[in-house]
N, C-alpha and C positions, 0 to 999 in steps of 0.2 A: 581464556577467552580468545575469538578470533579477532585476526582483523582485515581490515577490507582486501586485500590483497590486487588489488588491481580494479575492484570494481569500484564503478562512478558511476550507479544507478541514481541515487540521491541526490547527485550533481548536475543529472541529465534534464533538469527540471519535473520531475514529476511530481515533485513535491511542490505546495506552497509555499511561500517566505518574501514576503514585503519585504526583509531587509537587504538580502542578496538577490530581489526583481527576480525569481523562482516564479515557474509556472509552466504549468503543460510544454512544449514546444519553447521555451525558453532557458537555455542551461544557465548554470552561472558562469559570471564572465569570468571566473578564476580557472576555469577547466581547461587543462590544454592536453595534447595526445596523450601522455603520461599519467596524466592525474591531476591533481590541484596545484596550482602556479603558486599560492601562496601556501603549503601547506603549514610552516613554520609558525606561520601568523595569524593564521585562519582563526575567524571570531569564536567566540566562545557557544555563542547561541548564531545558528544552528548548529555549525559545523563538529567542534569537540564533542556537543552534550549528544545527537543524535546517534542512537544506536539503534539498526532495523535488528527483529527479530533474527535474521541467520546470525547476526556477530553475539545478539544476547544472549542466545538459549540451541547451542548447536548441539544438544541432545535430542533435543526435538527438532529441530531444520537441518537435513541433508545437505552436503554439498551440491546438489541438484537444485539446491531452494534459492542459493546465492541469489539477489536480484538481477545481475547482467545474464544470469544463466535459464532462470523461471523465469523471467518476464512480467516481477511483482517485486514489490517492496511490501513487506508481512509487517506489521506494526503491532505487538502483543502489551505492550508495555502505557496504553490512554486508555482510557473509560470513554464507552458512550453511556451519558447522565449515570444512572450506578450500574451499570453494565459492563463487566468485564468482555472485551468482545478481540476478535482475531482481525484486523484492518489488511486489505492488499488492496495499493496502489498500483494500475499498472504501468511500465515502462513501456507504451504504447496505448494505441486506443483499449485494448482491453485485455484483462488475465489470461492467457492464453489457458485454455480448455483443460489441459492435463492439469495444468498450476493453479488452477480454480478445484477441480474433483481433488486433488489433493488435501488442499487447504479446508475444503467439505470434511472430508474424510476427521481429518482433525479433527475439528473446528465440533464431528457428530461425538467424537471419542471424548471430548474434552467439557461436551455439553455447555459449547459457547457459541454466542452469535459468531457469523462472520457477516462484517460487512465492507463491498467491493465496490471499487469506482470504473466509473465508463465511458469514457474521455470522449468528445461529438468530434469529428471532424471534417469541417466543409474548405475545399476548394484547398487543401496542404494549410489550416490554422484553424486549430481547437478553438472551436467556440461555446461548449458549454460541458457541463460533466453531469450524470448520474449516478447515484449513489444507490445499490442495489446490497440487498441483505436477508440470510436465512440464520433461522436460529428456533427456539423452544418457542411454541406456543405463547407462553407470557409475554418475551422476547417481542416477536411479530404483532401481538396484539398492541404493545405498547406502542411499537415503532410506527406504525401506521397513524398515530394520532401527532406524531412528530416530522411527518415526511414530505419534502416538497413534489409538488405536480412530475409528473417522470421518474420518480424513487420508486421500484420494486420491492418490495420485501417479502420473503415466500417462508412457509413455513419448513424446519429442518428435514421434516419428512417428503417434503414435494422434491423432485427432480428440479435440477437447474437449468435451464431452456439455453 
């Protein structure tokens, strides 16, 4: 199995986490140029248990997928409700384009939803996110009766805008 080797995509805030005050544009206050100030001691939850897909499954994630590298934290490992799905967080307002057709690509091979977030940002502070997603048919019809006002969900066969 890998390990992070230098990256602190997870730590850059784009994750959420009440405990460590995680959140878009908020790192946690452990992060310093090197890596985590506490790494020794670092909580149990998030920090040990968290594993992005490049460190789970680097048969299938590239060294080009690393999150400080793609510009996404891939999340293969949570259910949406009984949906196995491909999640990418971006490390930025949004999945940069090649790291999004990627993740498609997949995501068409694998015959699983993905679904993708899209961080707003006004005036240099995120103030709200979009949760956009393509997937099978079933997928999208379901998703759409689950989605708040701004949520995209396109079907696997449409283009991604």
């Amino acid at each position: 199995m890998r390990d992070c080797n230098g990256c602190t995509a997870c730590c850059e805030g784009w994750l959420y986490d009440k405990s460590m005050e995680l959140r878009p544009g908020s790192s946690c206050r452990h992060l310093k140029e090197n890596g985590c100030g506490i790494y020794e001691t670092r909580p149990e939850k998030p920090c040990r248990t968290f594993r992005c897909a490049w460190l789970q499954q680097p048969e299938i994630f590239p060294e080009e997928m690393r999150p400080d590298r793609s510009g996404a934290i891939v999340i293969t490992d949570r259910d949406w409700y009984e949906w196995k799905v491909i999640r990418a967080i971006p490390t930025g307002p949004e999945v940069p384009p090649e790291t999004l057709e990627w993740l498609r690509q997949r995501a068409m091979e694998q015959k699983a939803p993905l679904i993708f977030k899209e961080f707003h940002l006004e005036n240099g502070e995120y103030t709200g996110v979009a949760e956009k997603a393509m997937g099978p048919p079933e997928f999208t019809a379901e998703a759409k009766t689950r989605v708040h006002m701004g949520d995209v969900f396109w079907d696997m066969a449409e283009d991604v805008e």
